[in-house]
Structures are given as C-alpha cells and as structure tokens.
C-alpha positions as CSV (number, residue, x, y, z in Angstrom):
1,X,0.0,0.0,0.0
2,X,2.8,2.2,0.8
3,X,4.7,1.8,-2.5
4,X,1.3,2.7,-4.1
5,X,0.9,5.8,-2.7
6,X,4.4,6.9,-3.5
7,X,3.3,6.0,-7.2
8,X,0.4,7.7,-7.2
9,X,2.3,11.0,-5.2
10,X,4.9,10.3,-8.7
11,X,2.2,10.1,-11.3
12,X,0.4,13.3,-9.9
13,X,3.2,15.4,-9.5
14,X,4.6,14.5,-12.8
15,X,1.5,15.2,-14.5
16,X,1.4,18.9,-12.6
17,X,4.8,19.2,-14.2
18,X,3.9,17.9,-17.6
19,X,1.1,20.7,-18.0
20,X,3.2,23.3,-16.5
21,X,6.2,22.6,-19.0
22,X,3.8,22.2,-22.1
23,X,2.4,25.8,-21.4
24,X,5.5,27.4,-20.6
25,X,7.0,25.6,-23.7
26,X,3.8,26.9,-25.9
27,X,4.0,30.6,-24.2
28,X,7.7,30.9,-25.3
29,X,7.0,30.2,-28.6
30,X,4.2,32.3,-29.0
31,X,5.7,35.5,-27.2
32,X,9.1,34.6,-28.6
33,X,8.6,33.6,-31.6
34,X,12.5,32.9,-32.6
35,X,13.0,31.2,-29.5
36,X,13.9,27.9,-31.2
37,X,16.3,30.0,-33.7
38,X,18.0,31.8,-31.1
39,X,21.0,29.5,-31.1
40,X,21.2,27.6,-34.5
41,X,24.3,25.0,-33.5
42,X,21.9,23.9,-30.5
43,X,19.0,24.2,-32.7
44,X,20.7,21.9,-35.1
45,X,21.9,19.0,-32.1
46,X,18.8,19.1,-29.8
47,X,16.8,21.7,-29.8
48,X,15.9,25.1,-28.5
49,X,18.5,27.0,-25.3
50,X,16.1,25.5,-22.7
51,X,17.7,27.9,-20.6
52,X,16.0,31.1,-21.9
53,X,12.7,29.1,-21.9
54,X,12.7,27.0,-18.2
55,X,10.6,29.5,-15.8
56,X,12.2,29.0,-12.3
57,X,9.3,27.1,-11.1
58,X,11.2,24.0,-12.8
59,X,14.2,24.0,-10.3
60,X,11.2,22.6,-7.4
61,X,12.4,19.1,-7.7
62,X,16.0,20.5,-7.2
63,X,15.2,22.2,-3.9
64,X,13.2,18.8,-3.0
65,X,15.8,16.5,-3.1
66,X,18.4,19.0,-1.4
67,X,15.7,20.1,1.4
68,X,15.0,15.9,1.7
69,X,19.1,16.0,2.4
70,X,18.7,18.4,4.6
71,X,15.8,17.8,7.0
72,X,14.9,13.8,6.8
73,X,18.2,13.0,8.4
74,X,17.3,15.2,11.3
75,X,13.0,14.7,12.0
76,X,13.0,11.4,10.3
77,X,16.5,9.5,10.5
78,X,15.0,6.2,10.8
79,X,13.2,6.6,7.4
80,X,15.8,8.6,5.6
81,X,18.2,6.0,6.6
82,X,16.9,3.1,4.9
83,X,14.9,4.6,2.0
84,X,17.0,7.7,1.1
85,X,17.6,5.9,-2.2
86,X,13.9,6.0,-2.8
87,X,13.5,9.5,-1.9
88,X,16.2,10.4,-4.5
89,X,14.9,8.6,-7.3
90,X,11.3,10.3,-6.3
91,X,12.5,13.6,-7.1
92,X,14.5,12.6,-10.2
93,X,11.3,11.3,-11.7
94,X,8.9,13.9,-11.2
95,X,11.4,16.0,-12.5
96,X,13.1,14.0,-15.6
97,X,9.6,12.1,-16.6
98,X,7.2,15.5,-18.0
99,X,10.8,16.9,-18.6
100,X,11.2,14.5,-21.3
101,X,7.6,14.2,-22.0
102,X,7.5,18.1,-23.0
103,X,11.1,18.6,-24.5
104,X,11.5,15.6,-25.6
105,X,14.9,15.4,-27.8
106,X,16.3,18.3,-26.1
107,X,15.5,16.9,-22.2
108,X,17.1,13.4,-23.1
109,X,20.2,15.5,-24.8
110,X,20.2,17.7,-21.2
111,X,20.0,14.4,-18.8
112,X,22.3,12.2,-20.9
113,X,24.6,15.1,-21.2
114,X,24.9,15.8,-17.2
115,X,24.8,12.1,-16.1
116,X,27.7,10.7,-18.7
117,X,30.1,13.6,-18.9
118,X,29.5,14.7,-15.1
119,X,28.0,12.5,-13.0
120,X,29.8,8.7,-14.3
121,X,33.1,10.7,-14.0
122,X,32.5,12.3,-10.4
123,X,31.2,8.8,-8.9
124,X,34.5,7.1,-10.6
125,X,37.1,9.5,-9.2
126,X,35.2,9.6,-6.0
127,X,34.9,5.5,-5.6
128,X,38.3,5.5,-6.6
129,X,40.2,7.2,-4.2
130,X,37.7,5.8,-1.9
131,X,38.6,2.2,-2.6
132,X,42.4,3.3,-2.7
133,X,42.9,5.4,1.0
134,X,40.3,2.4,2.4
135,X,43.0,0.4,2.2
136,X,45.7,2.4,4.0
137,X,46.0,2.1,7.8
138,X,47.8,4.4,10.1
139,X,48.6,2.5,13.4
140,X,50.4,4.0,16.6
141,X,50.7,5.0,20.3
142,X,49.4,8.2,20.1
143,X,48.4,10.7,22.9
144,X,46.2,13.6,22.2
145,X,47.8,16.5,23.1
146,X,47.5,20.0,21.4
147,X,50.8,19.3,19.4
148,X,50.1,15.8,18.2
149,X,46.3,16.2,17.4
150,X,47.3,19.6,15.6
151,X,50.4,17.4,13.3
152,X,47.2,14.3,12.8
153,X,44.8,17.5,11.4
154,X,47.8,18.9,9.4
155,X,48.7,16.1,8.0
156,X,45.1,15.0,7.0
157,X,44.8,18.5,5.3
158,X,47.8,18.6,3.4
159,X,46.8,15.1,2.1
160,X,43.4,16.1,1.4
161,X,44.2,17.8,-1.8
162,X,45.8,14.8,-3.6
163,X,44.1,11.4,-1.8
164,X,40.6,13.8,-1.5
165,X,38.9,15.3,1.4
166,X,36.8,11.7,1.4
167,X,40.4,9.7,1.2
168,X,42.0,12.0,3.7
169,X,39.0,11.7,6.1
170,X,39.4,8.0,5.6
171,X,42.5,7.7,6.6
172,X,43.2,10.1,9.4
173,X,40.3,9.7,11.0
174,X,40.5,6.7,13.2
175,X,44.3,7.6,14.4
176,X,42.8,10.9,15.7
177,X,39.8,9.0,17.4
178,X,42.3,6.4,19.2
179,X,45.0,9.3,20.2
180,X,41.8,10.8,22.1
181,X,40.2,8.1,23.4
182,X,41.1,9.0,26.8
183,X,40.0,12.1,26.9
184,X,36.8,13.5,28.6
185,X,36.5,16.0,25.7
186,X,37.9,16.1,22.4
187,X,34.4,16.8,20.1
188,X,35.7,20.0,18.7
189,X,39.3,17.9,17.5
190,X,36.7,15.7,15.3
191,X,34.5,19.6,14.2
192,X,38.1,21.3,13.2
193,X,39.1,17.4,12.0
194,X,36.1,18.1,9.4
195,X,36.5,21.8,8.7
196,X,40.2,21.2,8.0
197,X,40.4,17.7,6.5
198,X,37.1,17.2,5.1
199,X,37.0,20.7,3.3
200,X,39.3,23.8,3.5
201,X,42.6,21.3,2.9
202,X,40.9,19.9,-0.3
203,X,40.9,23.0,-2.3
204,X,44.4,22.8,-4.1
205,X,43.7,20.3,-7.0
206,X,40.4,18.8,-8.9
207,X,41.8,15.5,-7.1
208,X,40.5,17.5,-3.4
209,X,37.1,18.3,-3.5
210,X,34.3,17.6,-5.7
211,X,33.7,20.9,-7.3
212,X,36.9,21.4,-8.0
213,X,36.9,18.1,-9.9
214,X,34.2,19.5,-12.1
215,X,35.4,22.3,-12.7
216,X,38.4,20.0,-14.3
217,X,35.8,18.2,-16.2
218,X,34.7,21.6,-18.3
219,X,38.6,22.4,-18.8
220,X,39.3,23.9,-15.9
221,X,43.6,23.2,-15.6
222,X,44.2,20.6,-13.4
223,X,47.0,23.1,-11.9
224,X,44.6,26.5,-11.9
225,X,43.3,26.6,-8.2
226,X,46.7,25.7,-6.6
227,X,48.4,28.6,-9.0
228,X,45.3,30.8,-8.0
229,X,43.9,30.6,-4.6
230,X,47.1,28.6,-2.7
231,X,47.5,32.0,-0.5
232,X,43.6,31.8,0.7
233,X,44.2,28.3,1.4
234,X,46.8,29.4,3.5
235,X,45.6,32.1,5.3
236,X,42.5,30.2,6.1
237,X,43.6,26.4,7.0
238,X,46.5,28.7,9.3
239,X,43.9,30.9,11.4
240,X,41.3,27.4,11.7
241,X,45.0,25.9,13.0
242,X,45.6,28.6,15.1
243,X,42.3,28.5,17.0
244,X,42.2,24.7,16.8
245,X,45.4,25.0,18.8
246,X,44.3,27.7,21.4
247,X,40.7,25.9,21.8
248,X,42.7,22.2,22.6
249,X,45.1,24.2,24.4
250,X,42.4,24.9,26.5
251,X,40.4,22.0,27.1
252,X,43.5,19.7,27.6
253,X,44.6,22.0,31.1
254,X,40.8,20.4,32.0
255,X,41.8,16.9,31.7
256,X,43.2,14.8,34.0
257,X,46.7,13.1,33.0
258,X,46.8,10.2,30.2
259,X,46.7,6.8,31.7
260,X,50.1,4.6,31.0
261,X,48.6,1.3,29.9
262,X,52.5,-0.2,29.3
263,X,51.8,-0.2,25.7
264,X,54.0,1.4,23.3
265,X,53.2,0.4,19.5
266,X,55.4,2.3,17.4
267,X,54.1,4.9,14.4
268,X,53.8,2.6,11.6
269,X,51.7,3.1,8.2
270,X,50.2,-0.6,6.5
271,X,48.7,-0.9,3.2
272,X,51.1,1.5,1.4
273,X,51.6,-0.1,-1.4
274,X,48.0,1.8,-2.1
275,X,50.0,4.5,-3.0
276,X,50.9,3.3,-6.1
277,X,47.4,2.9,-7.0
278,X,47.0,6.7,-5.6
279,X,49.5,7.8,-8.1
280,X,48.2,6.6,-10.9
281,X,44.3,8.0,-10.2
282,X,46.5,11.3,-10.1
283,X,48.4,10.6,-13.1
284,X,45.3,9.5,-14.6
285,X,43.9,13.0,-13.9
286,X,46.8,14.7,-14.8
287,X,47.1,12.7,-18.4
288,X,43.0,13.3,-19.6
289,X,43.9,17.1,-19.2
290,X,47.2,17.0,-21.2
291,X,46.7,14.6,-23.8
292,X,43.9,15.0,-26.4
293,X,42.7,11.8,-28.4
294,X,39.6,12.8,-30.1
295,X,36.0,12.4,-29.2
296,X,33.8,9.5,-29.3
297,X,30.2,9.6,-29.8
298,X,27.6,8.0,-26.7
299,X,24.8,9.2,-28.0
300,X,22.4,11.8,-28.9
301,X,24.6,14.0,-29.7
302,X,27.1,14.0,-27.0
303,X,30.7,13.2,-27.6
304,X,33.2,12.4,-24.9
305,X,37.1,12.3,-25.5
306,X,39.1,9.7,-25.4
307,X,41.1,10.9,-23.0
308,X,38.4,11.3,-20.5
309,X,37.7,7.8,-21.3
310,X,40.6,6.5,-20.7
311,X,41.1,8.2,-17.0
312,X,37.7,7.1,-15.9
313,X,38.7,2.8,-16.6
314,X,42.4,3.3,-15.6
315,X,40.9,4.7,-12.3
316,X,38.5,2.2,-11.9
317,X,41.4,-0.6,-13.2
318,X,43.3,0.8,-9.7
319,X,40.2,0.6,-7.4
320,X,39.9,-2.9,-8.5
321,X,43.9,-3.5,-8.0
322,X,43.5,-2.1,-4.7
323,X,40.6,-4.0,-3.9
324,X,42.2,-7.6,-4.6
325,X,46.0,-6.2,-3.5
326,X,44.8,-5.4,-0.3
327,X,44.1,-7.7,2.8
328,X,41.0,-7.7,4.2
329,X,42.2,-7.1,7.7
330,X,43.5,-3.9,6.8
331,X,40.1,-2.4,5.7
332,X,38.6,-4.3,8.5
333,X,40.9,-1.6,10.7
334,X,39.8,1.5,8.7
335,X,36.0,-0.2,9.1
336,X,35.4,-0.3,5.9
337,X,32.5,-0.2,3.6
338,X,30.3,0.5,0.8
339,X,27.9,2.6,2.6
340,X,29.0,5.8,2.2
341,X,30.1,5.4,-1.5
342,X,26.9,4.1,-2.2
343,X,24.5,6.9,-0.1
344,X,26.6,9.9,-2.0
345,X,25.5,7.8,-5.6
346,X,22.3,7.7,-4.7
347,X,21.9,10.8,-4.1
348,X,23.9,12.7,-6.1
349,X,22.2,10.7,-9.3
350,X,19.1,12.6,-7.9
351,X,21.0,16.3,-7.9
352,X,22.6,15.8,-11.1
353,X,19.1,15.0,-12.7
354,X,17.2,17.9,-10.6
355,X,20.0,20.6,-11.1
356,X,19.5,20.6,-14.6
357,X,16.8,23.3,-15.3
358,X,18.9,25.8,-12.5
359,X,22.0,25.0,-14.8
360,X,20.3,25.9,-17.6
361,X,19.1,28.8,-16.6
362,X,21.8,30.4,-14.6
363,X,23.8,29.7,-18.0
364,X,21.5,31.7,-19.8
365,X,22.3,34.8,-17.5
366,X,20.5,37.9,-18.1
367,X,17.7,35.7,-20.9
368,X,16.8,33.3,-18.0
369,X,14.5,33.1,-15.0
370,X,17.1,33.8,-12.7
371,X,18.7,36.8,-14.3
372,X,17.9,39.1,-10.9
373,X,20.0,36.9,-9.3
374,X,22.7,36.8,-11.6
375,X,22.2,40.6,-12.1
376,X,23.0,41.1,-8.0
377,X,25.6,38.4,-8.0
378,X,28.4,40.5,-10.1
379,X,31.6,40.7,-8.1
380,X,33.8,38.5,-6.6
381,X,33.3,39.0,-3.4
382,X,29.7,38.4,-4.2
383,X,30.3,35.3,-5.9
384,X,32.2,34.1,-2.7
385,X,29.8,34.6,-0.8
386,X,26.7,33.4,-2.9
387,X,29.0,30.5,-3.6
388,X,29.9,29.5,-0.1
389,X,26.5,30.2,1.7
390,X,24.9,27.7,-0.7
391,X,27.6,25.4,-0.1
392,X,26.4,24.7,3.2
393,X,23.4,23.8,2.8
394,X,23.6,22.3,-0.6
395,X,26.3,20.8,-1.1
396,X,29.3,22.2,-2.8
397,X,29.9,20.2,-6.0
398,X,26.4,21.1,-7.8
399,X,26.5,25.0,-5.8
400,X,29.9,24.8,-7.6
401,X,28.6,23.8,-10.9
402,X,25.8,26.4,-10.8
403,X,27.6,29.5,-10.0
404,X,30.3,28.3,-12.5
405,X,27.7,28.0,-15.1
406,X,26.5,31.7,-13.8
407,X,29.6,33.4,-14.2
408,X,29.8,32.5,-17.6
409,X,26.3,33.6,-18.6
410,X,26.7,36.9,-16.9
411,X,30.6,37.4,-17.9
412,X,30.5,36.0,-21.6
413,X,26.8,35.7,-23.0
414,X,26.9,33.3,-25.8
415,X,30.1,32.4,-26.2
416,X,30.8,28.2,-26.5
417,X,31.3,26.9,-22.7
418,X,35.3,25.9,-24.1
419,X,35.9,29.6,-25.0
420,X,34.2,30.8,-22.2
421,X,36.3,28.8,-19.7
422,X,39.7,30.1,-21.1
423,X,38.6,33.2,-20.6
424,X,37.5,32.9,-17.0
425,X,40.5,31.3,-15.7
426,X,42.1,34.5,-17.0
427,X,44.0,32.4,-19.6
428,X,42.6,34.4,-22.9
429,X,42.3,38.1,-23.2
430,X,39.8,39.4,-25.6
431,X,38.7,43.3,-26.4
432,X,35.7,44.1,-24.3
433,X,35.5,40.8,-22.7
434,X,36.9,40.9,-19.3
435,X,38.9,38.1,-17.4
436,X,37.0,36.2,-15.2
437,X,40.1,34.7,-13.0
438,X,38.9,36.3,-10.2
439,X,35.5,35.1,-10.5
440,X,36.5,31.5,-10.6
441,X,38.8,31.8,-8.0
442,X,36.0,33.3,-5.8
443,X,33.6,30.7,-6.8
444,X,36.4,27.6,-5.8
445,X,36.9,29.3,-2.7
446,X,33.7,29.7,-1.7
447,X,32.3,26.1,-2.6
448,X,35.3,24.2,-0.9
449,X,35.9,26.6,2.2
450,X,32.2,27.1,3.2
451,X,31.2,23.2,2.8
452,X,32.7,23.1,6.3
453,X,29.9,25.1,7.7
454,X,27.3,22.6,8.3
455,X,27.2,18.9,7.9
456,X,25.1,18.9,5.0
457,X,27.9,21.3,3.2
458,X,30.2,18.2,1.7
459,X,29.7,14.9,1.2
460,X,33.0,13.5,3.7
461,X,31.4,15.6,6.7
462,X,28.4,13.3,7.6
463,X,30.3,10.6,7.3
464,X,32.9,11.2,9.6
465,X,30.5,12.3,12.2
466,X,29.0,9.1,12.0
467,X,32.6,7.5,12.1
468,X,33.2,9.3,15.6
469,X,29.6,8.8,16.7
470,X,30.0,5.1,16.6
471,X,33.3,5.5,18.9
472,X,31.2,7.1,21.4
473,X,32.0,11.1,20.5
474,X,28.8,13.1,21.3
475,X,28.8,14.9,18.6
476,X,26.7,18.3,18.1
477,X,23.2,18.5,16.5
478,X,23.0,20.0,12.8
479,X,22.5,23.4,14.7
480,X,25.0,23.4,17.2
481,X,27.4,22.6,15.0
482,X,26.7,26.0,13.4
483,X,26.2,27.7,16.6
484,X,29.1,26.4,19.0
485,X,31.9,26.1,16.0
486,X,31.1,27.0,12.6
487,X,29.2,30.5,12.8
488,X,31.5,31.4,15.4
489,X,35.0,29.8,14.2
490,X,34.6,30.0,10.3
491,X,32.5,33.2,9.4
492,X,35.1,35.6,10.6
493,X,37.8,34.0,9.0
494,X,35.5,34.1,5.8
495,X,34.7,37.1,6.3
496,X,38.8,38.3,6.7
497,X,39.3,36.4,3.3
498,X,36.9,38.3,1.3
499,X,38.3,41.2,2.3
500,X,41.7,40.7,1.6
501,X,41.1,38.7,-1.2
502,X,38.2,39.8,-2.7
C-alpha cells in the first residue's frame, strides 16, 4: 500500500509538471517567436536553449531532493536511513519524466549530457580514491595532546588535496579518534578534524574536492586553483589551525593526565603499497587534461574524449587492484564499507538530474528566470559569498557547478562553454571581454571553504560524524554545529578572506 501511494504522489506530481512545461513551452514560442532560432548550432543537435525558456518554477524538484538532504536525516532519521535511495529517485522522476515528455529530444540530450560527462566521471574518481585510501591504515601510540592532534589534522589537510577530502578523512580519522580516546572532551578535535580535513585542505587540486573536480571536467587546468587561490588556502587552514590550537590548548589543562597502559606500539603506516594505486588516479587525472585523443560519440549528440575515457577505466582498473592487492584485515581496521560510496551515488544521481533546469538557466544569464540573481551576484566578493552560503546547505559540487555555469552567462553571454572557460580562468584576453580569473577563483573558494559550515555542506562531513559517533564522540546537532563552531569559528575568517582577497 505504501509503495502505491508513493506512485500515485509520482504520477500526480509528474503530471502537474507535464502541464506546466507544455504551457510554458507553448507561451515561449508564442511570445518569442524565434526562440527555437536563437542558437542555431543547438537548434541543429537538440533543440531550443532550454535555458532562456525554463521558468524557475522547474528547479522545485532541485530544492526537494536537497531540502530531503537536509531535513529527513534530522526529524525522520530512521526513514531517511533506509529509504534515502527512494527518496532520491522520487525527485528525479517527477522532474526527468514530464521533462522528457514536453522537451522531448532536447530533455534526453540535457540528462544524458549531465549524467555521462559529469556525474559517471565524479562517482568514478570519487569511488576510486575511496577504494584506494580504504586500504591504508595508520597505526600507533598516540596521545592527544595540542601538538600531536594539531600534526594528525595537518597532515590530514595537506593530504586532502591529492588522496581527496573523502580519502584524507578516511585515513586520518581513526588515528585521531584512538589518540583521544582518553580524553573526557575532544568533540571539537573531530568539528576542526572536518572543517580542515574534510574541506578547506581539499581545495588545491580537482583531485580534493568535488567541485573542483568538475570544474576540471569543463577544462578547468588541473593546476589552476593551486596557482590561484594557494595564499587563501593558506591564510584560512592557518587561522582554523591557530584557534584549533588555542581551543585544545584549553580544554587539555581540564583533563586529567593520560593513563600509561604499558603499551608502546610504534608509528607505523600498512597498506602503502596503495600509494601506487594513488599515483596513478593522479596521473590518470593529470594525463585526460594534457593529452587529447579525439571524441567518441555516446549518443544523442554527446561526444566524450578519449582521454576522458581512458582516465575514468584506468581509475576504476586501480580501485579494483587495490581492492584484490589489499588484505582484508586492513580495511577491517579502517572499518570499511560500501555505505558511504553508495548513499553519496544515490543521491547525487538525484541532484545531477534535478539541477538541470537551474543549470540551464543560470547559463543563460540575463535571458533566464534567474537573471535578478545573476544581475545582484556581479563581483567576486559576491560570488564568494553566494557560492559558499549555498555550499552549506547544498552541497558544494552542484553550488559549484551552478555559480560556474552563472559566471559564464553573466561574464560572456553566448560564447561556447570551451571559450568561455579560457577566458574565465584569465588564460585568454579578448577586447571588451573581461577576465574572469577572479571570479573563478572566488567561486572555488567559496564552494570548498564554506562546505565546512554545516554537515550537510560536503559529502565527507556526515560521514565522519558518523565515524566518531559510533566511537562514542557526542557529537553536536546540525544546529550546534553551526552555533558552537562554525558560525562562530569559520564566518570571521570568511569574512577576513573576502576582504583581503576579494
């Protein structure tokens, strides 16, 4: 009975949809008549610029699915935790099924596009390292004072950037939970553990954070963001360190001494013959953005290169070596499993489908729904902002991908995405089109710094709250995670960056 209901809730919604994308699409032609001739290279592969047609009602099963990530985990956890798969392909159906039903060629084009050039390519990297850092196991006697739980974080950031903030969280995590075991209170180590590891230290390379990764996917250099916004990364990750330090400072003078249990196992790292397998998902990375073998057809319309190709099955060829190289007590260490490869797939399937009217849209810059907000969103410092807030209640990859997508519809109207890319990294200088490397710098920034500000903000940070939670950490609600570390912690070191920076 239950699964009937959710059909029929599908069915009707869809069909609401349906009615509301056939007028729309019928209005647009009859107000604007040219509409399908506005763009004749689109025209000619799949249609009319959707874009300058969606009306932003469309973007509803966008802020369904993200609200559903948002809330269900924190009134319903008990549902969200064994049906969150179904609530994510709920949203992606009422949107994608009176999508295609309306737009026909050009909606199949849009989803195809997103899901095999964007989404396959995310999930693979993102498995990958996964798979790879799951297998590495840092073991020790460690005792969690100030100085070594400020070298663990450290550490974990300056890896996050090449292993990922998910591989870096992986691997660091479980040291720093044994080093404070003894301690009556260490939950802020595990809050600056994700603000440092899980985020801010993952904004370097396309191999740290999601967005960044996508970014690299629509030619963004693989080396842009450490050439370009290194010094923020600085200046942030050192004042987070810096009152990570004085706040553990402070609670360790609370604690009574360590116990000596007698034991003494020295520092020792097992499983690194993962590293190999880490270097070549990086040199897999690095080689689809240097080497250029053609495109390939997949279908309706859509060509991929065979470079991108190539890095996606020689990344999932070392997932798989590392899988079979690596003993199972190793990963039995790190507790590994599926799970949380699996829950970001699910979901992010859903946001990749749903994001794709707000895409379109924001793309289409001052000819789309949303041109007030890409009209108010027109510096920088704006676009840091905008970027980040989002971010933290979003999640960064797609908040990423929109503003990206905005900056281009604002900055270069109608120029093809490739041109428009060169330009924005500031690599290409045109008359009367102006250099967006500021703008793309603010919009990395933003996305990977201001994930850390809730738990919803990137996908590594719910996971290693659970990881701590399951050790026995109390950790703090959604809210008082804002309003015991993040709103007081991060905003004013945000708010120092913009300034200088911005």
């Amino acid at each position: 009975m239950g699964l009937f209901v959710r059909f029929q809730t599908i069915v009707r919604l869809a069909i609401i949809l349906t009615i509301l994308f056939a007028s729309q699409s019928v209005w647009a032609s009859a107000e604007v008549p040219d509409a399908e001739h506005q763009d004749a290279a689109a025209h000619e592969s799949h249609g009319p610029n959707l874009g300058k047609i969606l009306p932003l009602w469309s973007v509803i099963p966008f802020a369904g699915i993200l609200l559903s990530i948002a809330l269900f985990p924190l009134i319903k956890p008990h549902f969200w935790h064994h049906h969150y798969p179904k609530v994510s392909l709920f949203w992606a159906l009422v949107f994608a099924v009176p999508f295609l039903i309306v737009f026909k060629v050009s909606a199949a084009h849009s989803i195809w596009h997103i899901m095999f050039l964007d989404f396959v390519p995310f999930i693979i990297l993102l498995g990958g390292l996964f798979t790879v850092a799951g297998g590495i196991v840092v073991k020790g006697s460690f005792r969690g004072t100030p100085v070594v739980n400020l070298i663990l974080i450290l550490i974990g950031t300056l890896l996050a950037s090449w292993i990922g903030t998910t591989g870096a969280a992986m691997v660091m995590i479980r040291p720093l939970l044994r080093a404070n075991v003894w301690r009556k209170n260490y939950v802020h180590v595990v809050v600056f553990f994700i603000f440092l590891v899980a985020n801010i230290g993952g904004s370097l390379t396309p191999l740290g954070d999601p967005p960044l990764f996508l970014g690299f996917l629509h030619g963004v250099s693989f080396f842009w963001t450490m050439f370009n916004i290194s010094t923020q990364t600085l200046f942030v990750s050192g004042m987070v360190l810096v009152v990570f330090f004085v706040l553990d400072t402070y609670h360790y003078r609370k604690e009574d001494p360590p116990p000596d249990d007698g034991v003494k196992e020295p520092i020792k790292v097992e499983g690194l013959h993962n590293l190999l397998f880490l270097g070549g998902i990086i040199g897999a990375v690095l080689f689809s953005g240097l080497v250029h073998l053609g495109e390939i057809p997949v279908g309706l319309g859509i060509m991929q290169t065979g470079e991108n190709l190539a890095r996606d099955l020689f990344i999932i060829g070392m997932g798989a070596a590392s899988w079979v190289t690596t003993k199972k007590v190793l990963r039995e260490a790190n507790e590994y499993s599926w799970g949380p490869i699996l829950e970001v797939a699910y979901l992010f399937a859903g946001i990749f489908t749903t994001i794709i009217p707000a895409l379109a849209i924001l793309k289409a810059g001052d000819s789309g729904a949303l041109a007030f907000l890409t009209n108010a969103v027109n510096t920088p410092g704006r676009y840091f902002w905008a970027t980040g807030v989002l971010s933290s209640f979003l999640d960064n990859a797609p908040t990423y991908l929109t503003f990206f997508n905005a900056s281009m519809g604002q900055l270069y109207p109608g120029v093809a995405e490739p041109e428009a890319v060169q330009y924005l990294m500031g690599n290409v200088a045109a008359s009367g089109v102006a250099s967006g490397q500021n703008y793309l710098a603010a919009i990395s920034a933003g996305a990977v710094f201001m994930g850390a500000n809730t738990y919803i903000g990137n996908a590594p940070n719910f996971m290693v709250k659970a990881i701590a939670e399951e050790a026995g950490v109390p950790m703090p609600s959604f809210f008082g995670y804002m309003l015991k570390y993040s709103i007081p912690v991060l905003i004013g070191i945000f708010v120092l960056n913009s300034l200088i920076f911005f």
